[in-house]
N, C-alpha and C positions, 0 to 999 in steps of 0.2 A: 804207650810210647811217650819217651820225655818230647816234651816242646822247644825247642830253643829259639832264641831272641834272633833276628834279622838286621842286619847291615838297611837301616834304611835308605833305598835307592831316591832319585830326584824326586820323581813320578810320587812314593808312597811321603815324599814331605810336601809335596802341592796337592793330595791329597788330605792330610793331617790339616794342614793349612787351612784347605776347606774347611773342613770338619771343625775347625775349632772356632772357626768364620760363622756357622751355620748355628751352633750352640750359642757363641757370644748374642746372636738375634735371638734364639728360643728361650736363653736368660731374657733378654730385654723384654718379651712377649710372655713372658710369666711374670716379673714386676709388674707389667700395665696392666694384666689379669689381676693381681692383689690391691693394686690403684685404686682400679673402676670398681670391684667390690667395695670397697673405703670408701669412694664416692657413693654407693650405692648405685651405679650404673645397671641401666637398663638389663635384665636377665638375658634378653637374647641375645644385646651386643657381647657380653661374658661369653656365652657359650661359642660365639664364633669365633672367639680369638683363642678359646679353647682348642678348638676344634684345630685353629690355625696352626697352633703348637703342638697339638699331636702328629696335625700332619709335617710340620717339619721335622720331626723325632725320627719318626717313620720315615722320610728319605733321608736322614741320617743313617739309621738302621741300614738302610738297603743300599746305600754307599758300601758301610763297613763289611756287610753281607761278601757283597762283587769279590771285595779284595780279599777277604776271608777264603773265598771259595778257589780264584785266581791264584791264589799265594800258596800260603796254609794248606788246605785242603788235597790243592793239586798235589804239593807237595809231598803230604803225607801217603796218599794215596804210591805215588811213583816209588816212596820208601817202603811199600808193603804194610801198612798200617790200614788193615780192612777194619776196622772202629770209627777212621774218619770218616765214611760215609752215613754212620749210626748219628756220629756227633752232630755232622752238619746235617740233619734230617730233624736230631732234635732241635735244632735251631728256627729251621723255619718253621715247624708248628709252633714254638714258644711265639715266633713272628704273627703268623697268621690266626691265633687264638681271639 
């Protein structure tokens, strides 16, 4: 089934908004990751700011998840598109791998 593009409502541009809020920090937090290696910083302190940025990736991820499923999925589903629940199934195992 074709996909088509959305009217985005308030809601999904204070979302985006977010979103684009939360990556401009996971950019800043991977420079300071390449920094403190340059500096040679500490291994541990590295790894947690690693760790940091993955976990912000990951409630990223599971933002776009919500609305996917909210949206999208609902959507697809109400249109008789029995695939959507294949697709979103293979999403969150690609997620929780």
């Amino acid at each position: 089934m074709e996909k088509k593009e959305r009217m985005p409502s308030d809601q999904s541009i204070q979302v985006q908004k977010s979103i684009m809020d939360r990556l401009n920090r996971v950019e800043g937090q991977i420079r300071g990751i390449k920094n403190m290696i340059e500096k040679g910083t500490y291994c541990d302190d590295v790894i947690i700011q690693i760790e940091a940025s993955r976990s912000a990736l990951s409630s990223i991820a599971l933002i776009l998840l919500e609305g996917h499923f909210k949206n999208c999925i609902a959507q697809e589903i109400r249109q008789g598109d029995d695939e959507a629940v294949e697709a979103a199934l293979k999403i969150i195992k690609k997620l929780i791998k």
